[in-house]
N, C-alpha and C positions, 0 to 999 in steps of 0.2 A: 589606549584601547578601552573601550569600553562596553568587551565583550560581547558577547554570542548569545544570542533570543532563537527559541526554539516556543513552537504551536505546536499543539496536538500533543505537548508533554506526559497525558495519561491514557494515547490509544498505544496501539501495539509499535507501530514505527517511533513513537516518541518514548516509551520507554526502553525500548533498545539501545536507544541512542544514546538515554539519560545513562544507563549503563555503561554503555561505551565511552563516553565523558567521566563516568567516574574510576570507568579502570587506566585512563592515561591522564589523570589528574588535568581534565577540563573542566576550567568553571563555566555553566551554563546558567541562563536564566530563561525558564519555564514555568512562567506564570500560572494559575488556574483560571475558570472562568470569572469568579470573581474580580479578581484583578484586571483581566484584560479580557472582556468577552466579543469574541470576533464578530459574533452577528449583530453590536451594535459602533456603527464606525467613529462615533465621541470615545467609547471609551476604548478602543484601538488608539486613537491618535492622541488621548491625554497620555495614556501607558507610554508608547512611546518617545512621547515629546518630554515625558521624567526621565526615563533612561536611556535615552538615544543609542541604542545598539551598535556595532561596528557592522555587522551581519544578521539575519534570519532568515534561522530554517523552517519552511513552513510546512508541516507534515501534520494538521489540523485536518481534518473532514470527515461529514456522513460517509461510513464503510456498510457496504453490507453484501451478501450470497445474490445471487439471481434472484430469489424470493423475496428477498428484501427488495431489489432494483423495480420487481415485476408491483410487486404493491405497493410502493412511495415515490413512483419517479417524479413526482413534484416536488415532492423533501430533498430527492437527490439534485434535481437541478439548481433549486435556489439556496438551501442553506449552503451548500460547497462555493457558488458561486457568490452568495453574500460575504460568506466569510475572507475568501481570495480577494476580492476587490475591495474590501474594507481593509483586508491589510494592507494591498499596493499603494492603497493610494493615501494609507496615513503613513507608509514608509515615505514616501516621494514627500509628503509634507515635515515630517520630520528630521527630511535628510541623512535617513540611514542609505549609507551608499549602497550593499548588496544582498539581496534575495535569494536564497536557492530554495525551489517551488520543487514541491513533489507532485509527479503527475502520474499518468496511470498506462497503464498499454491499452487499455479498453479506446483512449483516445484514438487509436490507430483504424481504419476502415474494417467493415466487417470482411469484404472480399479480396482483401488485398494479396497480392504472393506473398510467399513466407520466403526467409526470414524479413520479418518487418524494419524497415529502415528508417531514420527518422527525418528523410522526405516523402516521406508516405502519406503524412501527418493531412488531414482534409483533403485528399485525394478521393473519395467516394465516401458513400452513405455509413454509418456508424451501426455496429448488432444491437437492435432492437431491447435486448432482453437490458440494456445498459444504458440506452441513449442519451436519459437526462444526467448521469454521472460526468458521461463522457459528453457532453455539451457545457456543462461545467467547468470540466479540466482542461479543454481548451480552449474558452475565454479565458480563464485565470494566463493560463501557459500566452495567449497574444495581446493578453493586458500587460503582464510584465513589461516583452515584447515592447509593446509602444511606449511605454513608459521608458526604456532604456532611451529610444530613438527622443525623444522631447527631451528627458531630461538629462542635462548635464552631470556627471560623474555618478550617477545609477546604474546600476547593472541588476537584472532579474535571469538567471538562468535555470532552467527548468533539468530535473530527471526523471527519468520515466522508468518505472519499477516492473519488473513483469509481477506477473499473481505473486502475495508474499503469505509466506506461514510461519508458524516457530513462537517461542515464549512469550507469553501475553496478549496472546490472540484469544477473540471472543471464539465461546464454542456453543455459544446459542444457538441451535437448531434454524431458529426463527430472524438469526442476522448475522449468522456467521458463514464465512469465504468453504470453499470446497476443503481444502485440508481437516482443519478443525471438525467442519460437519462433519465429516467421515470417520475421523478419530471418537467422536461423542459417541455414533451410531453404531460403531464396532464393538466399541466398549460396552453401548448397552445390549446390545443385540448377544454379546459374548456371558453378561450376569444373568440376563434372562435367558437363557437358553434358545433363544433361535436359532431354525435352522436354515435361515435365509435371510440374505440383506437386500432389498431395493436398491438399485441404481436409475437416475434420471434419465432418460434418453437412451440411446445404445450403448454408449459406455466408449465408445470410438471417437468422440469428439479428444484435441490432443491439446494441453496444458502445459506452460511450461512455470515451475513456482519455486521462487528465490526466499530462502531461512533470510528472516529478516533481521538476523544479529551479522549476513554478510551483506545485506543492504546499509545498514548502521554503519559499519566501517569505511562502503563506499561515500557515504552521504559523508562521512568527517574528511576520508583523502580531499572530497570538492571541497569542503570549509580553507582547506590547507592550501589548494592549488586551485583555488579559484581562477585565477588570474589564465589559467593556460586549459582548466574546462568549458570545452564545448557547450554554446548557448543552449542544445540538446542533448541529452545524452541520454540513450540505452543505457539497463540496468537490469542484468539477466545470468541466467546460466548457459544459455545458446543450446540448448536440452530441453526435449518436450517429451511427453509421456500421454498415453491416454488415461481419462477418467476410467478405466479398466486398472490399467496398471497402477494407479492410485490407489486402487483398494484392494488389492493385490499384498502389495508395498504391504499398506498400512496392516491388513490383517495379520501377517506373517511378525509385523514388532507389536500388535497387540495381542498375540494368542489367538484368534479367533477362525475357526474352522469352519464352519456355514460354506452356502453359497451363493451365488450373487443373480440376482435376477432381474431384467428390464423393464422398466414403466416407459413403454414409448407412447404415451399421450403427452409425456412431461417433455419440457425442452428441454436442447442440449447445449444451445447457444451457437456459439462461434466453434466452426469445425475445428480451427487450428489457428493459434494466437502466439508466435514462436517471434520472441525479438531478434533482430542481428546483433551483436554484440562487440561487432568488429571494432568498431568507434572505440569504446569502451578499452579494448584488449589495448589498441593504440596509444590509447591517451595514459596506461597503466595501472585497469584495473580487474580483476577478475571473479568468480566467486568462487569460494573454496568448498561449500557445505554439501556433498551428494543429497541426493533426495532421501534416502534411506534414513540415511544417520540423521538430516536433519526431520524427519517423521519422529527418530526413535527420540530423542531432544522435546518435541513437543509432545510425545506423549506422555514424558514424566513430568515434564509443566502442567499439563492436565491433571495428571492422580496427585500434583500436590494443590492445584486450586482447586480440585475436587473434597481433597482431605481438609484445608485450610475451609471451603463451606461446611463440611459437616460437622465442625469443632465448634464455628461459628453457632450452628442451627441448632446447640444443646444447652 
């Protein structure tokens, strides 16, 4: 054995994981970019071809909120897909037998029935407000794909995250996912005394978002049971909530008493983006974290990266 390579080791899914690895004594290796920078494919395939991995997990890529998607969908398109294809294809060169590729539910059609199944997958046109992300994640998800089909004893199998929040999540206004944003905006809205928060759109569009310390544990069950994980799999709570009930939620574990008002010029996205989870519950996995507790979790993550800046900035 020659061990377990993990991407993306310093965004929020890679250190959960690195977490996770270190509470059941896994040794991992999670390079930086220095070491292994995925948007150049030489030094993907030198890295690799020094330490021939058993397995990687690839959980590397441009993250960001609708705003970030709305203002960079060329950054999201090509860096996520540079990065994906420089890794497949110095694994295939390297001879590391198997891949497990993190993908997204944005991949899934805008109009599709709910719950989303994962032959849904390039069934119609993809939400707008996400397109180059999700054009990205699946090429990566049917490069694997063919690469399994050409090459002998390669295996690429893909999972598909619904929205993820929880410890060491970005809470940059200007690039951070709906939970976080909301957590920041409460909290500021709560020291400065406002008496009202903005909400995007109507508030009605419906979310469903997985604590990603119970994503981490599903991503290592696949590490372990590879062999019997589906080439696809859903990765969810099978629980959706409106962008209302979000900030609801959130209010009530941050203190904050305000109330909440619509900017219907701003989008809302995707009316409802609910994975199935069936597959999942079958194969033996589920998640544990309600949405509550896991808000209340991230928002003491928050007042301690907030405390650990302000210590910093004296």
């Amino acid at each position: 054995m020659n061990g377990l390579m993990l991407t993306g080791g310093t965004g929020m899914v890679g250190r959960n994981v690195r977490d996770a690895c270190a509470r059941k004594g896994i040794g991992i290796l999670a390079p930086p970019r220095a070491e292994c920078d995925l948007m150049d494919q030489r030094s993907v395939r030198d890295y690799l071809m020094r330490h021939r991995p058993d397995m990687i997990i690839h959980a590397a890529g441009k993250v960001g909120g609708i705003q970030a998607n709305l203002r960079e969908p060329v950054a999201f398109l090509t860096e996520n897909w540079d990065m994906g294809r420089n890794l497949l294809l110095a694994a295939r060169d390297a001879g590391v037998p198997r891949v497990l590729n993190l993908g997204s539910s944005c991949i899934y059609p805008a109009d599709s029935p709910d719950p989303l199944t994962e032959e849904q997958i390039l069934a119609g046109p993809l939400e707008p407000t996400n397109e180059g992300y999700a054009l990205a994640k699946i090429s990566v998800l049917r490069l694997g794909s063919y690469l399994g089909r050409e090459t002998a004893g390669f295996s690429c199998k893909t999972l598909i995250p619904s929205n993820l929040y929880g410890p060491h999540d970005c809470f940059d206004p200007a690039r951070s996912h709906l939970v976080p944003a909301i957590i920041h905006k409460l909290v500021q809205a709560r020291e400065s005394g406002k008496a009202e928060v903005d909400i995007w759109g109507d508030g009605l569009a419906r979310r469903e978002f997985l604590y990603s310390g119970d994503l981490a544990e599903a991503i290592l069950l696949a590490v372990e049971r590879f062999e019997t994980l589906p080439d696809i799999l859903n990765i969810g709570t099978g629980q959706d909530f409106t962008i209302n009930d979000h900030y609801e939620i959130a209010a009530g574990v941050i203190g904050y008493g305000g109330r909440f008002v619509h900017d219907l010029s701003k989008p809302s996205g995707m009316r409802r983006k609910l994975l199935d989870v069936s597959r999942a519950t079958a194969w033996g996995w589920r998640a544990r974290t309600p949405l509550a507790d896991g808000i209340a979790l991230t928002y003491q993550h928050y007042l301690k990266t907030e405390q650990a800046h302000a210590l910093s900035a004296r």
